[in-house]
Structure formats: structure tokens, C-alpha cells
MARBA-3410 file (N, C-alpha, C, O; in Angstrom, 1 decimal):
94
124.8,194.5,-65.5,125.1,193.1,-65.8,125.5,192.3,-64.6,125.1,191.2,-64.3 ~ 126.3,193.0,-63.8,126.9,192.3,-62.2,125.9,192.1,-61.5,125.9,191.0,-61.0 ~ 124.8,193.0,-61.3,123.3,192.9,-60.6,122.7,191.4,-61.1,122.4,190.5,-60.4 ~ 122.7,191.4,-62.3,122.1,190.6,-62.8,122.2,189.6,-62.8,121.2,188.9,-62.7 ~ 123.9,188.8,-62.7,124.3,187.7,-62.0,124.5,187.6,-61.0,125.3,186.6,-60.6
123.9,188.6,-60.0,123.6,188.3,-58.3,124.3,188.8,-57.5,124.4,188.4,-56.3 ~ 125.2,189.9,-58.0,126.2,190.8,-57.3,125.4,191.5,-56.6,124.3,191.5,-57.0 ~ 125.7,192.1,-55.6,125.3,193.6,-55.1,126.3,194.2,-55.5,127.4,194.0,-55.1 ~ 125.7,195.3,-56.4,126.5,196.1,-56.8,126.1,197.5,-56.2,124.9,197.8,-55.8 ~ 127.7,198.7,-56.0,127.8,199.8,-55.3,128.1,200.4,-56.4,128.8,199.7,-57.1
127.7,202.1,-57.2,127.9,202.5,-57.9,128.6,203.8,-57.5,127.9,204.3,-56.5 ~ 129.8,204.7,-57.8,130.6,205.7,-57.1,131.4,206.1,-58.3,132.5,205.7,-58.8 ~ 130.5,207.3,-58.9,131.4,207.9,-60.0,132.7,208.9,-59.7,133.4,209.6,-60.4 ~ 132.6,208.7,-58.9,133.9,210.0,-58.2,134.6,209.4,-56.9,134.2,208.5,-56.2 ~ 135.8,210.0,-57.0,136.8,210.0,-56.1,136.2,209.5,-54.0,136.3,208.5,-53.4
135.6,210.9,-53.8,134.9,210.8,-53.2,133.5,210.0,-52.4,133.2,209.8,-51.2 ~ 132.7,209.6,-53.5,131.9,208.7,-53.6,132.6,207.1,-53.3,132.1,206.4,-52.4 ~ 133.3,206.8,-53.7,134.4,205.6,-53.9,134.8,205.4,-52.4,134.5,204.3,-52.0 ~ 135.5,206.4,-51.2,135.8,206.5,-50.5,135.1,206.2,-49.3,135.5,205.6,-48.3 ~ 133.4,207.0,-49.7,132.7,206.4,-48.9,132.1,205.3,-48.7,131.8,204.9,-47.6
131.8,204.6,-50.1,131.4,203.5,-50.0,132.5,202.4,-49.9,132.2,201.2,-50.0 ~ 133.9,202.8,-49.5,134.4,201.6,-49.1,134.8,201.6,-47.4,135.4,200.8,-46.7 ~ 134.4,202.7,-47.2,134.1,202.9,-45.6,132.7,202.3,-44.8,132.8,201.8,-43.7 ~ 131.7,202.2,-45.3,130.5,201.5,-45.3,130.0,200.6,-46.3,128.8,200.6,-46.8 ~ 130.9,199.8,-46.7,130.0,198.3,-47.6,131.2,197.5,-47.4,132.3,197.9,-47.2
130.8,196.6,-47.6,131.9,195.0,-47.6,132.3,195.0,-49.3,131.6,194.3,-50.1 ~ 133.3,195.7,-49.5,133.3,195.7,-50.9,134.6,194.2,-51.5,135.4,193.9,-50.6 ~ 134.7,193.9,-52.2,135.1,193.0,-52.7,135.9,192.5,-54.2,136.7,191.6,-54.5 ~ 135.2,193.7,-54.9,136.1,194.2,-56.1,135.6,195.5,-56.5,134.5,195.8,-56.2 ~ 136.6,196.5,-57.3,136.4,197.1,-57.1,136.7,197.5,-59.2,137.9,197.5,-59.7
135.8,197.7,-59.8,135.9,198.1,-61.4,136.2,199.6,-61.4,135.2,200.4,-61.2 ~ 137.2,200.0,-61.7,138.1,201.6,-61.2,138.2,202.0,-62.7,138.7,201.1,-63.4 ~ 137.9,203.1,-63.1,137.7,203.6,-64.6,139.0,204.7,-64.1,138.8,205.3,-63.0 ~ 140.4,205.2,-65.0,141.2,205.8,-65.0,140.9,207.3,-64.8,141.6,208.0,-64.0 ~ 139.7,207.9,-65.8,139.2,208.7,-65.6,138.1,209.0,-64.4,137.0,208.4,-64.4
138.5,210.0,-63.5,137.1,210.5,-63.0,137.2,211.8,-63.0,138.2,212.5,-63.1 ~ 135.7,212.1,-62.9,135.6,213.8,-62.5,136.7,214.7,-61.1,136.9,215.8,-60.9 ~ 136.9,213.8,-60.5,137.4,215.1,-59.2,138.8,213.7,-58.9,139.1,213.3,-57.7 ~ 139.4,213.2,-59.9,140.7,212.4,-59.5,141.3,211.3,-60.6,140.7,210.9,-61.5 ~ 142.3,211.1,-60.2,142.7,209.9,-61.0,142.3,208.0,-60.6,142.5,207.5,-59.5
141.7,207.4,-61.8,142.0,206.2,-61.0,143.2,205.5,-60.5,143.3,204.7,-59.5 ~ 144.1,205.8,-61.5,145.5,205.4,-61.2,146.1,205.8,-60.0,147.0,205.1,-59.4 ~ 145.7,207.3,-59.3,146.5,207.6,-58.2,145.9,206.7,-57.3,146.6,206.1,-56.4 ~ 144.1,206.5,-57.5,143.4,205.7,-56.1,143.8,204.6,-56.2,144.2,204.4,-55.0 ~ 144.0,203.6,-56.9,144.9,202.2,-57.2,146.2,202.6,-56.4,146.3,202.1,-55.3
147.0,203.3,-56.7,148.5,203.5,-55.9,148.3,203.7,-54.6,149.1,203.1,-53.8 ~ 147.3,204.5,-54.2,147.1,205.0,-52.8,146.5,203.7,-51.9,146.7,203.4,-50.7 ~ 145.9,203.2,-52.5,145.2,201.9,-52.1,145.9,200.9,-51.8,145.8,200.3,-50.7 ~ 146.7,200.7,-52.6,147.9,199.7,-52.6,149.0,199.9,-51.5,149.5,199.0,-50.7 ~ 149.4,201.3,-51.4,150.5,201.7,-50.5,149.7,201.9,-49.1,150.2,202.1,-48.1
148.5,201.9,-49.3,147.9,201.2,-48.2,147.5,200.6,-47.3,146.9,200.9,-46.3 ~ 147.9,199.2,-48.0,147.9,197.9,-47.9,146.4,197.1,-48.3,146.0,196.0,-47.9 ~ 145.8,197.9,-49.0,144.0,197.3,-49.2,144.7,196.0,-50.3,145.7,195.8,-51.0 ~ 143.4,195.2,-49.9,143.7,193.8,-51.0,142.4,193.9,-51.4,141.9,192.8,-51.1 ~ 141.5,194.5,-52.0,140.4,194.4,-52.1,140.8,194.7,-54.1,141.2,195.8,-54.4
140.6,193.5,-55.1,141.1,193.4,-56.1,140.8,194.4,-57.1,139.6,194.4,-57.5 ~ 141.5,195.3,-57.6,140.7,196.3,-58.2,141.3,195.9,-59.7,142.4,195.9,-60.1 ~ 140.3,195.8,-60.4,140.5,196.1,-62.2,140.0,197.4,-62.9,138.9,197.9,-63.0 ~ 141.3,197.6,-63.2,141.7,198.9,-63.5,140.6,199.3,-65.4,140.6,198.5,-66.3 ~ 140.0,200.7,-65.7,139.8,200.3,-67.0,140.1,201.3,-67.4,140.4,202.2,-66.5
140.3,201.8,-68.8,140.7,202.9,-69.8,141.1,202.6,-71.2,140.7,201.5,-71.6 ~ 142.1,203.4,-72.1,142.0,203.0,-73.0,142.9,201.9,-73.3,143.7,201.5,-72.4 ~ 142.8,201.4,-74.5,143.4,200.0,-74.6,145.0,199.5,-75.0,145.4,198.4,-75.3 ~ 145.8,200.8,-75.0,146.6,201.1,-75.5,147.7,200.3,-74.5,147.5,200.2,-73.3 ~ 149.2,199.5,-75.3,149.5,198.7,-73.9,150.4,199.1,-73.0,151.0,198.5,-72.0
150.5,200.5,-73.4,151.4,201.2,-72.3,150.2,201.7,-70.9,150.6,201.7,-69.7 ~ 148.9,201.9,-71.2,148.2,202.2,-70.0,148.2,200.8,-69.5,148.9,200.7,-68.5 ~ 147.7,199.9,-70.0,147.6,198.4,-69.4,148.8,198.3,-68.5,148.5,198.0,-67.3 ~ 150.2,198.4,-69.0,151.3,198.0,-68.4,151.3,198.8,-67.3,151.7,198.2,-66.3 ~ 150.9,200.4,-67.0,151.1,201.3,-66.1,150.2,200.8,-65.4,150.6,200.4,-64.3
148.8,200.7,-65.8,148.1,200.2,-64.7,148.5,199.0,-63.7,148.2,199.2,-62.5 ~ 149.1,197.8,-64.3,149.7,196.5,-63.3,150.6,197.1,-62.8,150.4,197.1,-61.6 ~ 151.7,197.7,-63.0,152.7,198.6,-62.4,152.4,199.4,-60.8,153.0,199.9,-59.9 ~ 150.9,199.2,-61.2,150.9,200.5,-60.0,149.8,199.6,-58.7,149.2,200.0,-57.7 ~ 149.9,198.4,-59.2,148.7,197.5,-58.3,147.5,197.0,-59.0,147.0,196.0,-58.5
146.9,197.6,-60.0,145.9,196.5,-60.3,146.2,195.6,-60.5,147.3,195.3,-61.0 ~ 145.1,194.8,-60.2,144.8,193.0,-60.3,144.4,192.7,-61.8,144.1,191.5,-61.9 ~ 144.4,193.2,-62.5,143.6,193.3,-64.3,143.1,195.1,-64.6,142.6,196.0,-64.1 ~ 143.7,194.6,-65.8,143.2,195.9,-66.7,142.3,195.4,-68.0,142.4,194.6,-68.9 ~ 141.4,196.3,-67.7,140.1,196.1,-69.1,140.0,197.4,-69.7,139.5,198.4,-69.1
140.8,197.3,-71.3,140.7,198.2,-72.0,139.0,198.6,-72.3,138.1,197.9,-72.0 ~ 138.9,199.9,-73.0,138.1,200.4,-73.9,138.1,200.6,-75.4,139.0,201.0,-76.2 ~ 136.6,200.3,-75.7,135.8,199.5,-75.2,135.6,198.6,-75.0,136.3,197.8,-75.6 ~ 134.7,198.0,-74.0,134.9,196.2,-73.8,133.3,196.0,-73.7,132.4,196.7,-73.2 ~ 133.3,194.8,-74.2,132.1,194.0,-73.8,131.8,193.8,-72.5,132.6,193.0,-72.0
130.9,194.2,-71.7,130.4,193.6,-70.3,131.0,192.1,-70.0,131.6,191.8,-69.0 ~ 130.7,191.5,-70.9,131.0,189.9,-70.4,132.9,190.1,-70.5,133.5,189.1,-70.2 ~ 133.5,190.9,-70.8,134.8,190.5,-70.8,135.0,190.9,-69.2,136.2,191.3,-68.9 ~ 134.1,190.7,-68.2,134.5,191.0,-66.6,134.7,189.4,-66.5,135.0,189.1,-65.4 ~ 134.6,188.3,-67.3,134.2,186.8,-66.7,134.0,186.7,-65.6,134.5,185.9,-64.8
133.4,187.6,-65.5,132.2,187.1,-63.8,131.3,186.0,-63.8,130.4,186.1,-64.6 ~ 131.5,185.2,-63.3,130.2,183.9,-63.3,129.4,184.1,-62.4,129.8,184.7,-61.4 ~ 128.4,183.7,-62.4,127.3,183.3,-61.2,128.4,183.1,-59.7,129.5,182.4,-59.7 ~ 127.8,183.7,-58.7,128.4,183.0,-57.3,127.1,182.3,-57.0,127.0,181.6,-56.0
END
């Protein structure tokens, strides 16, 4: 859907993967799912943050409002429960 409205989009299912692509791409936002295979999203949000990165990250998982609140707690810029509709990113055209 972000392709679609003219994003270049970087895809990085893991910990890892994520790392590298924000060492080589001009990244810009960053859609961080709580769960990954080899980490937490929540620790990479914290780590990020105590990092000083401003690169806006919205946080996703489930929709419950204690994760939501933990999530802004720890540095994301928004949290998007599960499930969600694609269009609840309100991304518009750039």
C-alpha cells in the first residue's frame, strides 16, 4: 500500500535486517511490529530513542491499551493496534 502511494519502501523482518537497512537507506519512518523473530520491537524503539534517532517510528501489536500506553512510554511516535486496516497509516500521497 506505501509503494503504492509513492513511498519507497524497505522491508526488514528481523532485528538484524532493520539494522542494516538503517545504516544504508535514508529511512524516514519506520512501521516496527512488537514481535520479531530474533528481538523485541519495544527494546529497538528504546534503544533507538536512548540513542538519540528521530527517525519516527510507529509502533504495532496488539490493541490492548496497556501495550499502546507502553509503547509511547518507551518512544514511539504512534501506536497501531492489531488488526488494522492499511489505510489506518493516513499516509497521503507526498
Amino acid at each position: 500500500m506505501l509503494a503504492g502511494q509513492g513511498f519507497q519502501v524497505t522491508l526488514a523482518s528481523e532485528k538484524r535486517s532493520l539494522e542494516a537497512a538503517l545504516e544504508s537507506n535514508d529511512i524516514r519512518l519506520i512501521v516496527l511490529d512488537v514481535m520479531l523473530p530474533d528481538g523485541s520491537g519495544r527494546d529497538i524503539c528504546r534503544d533507538m530513542r536512548a540513542g538519540n534517532s528521530h527517525v519516527p517510528i510507529l509502533l504495532t501489536a496488539l490493541k490492548e491499551n496497556v501495550d499502546r500506553s507502553i509503547g509511547l512510554e518507551i518512544g514511539a511516535d504512534d501506536y497501531l493496534g492489531k488488526p488494522f486496516n492499511p489505510r489506518g497509516l493516513g499516509i497521503a500521497s507526498h
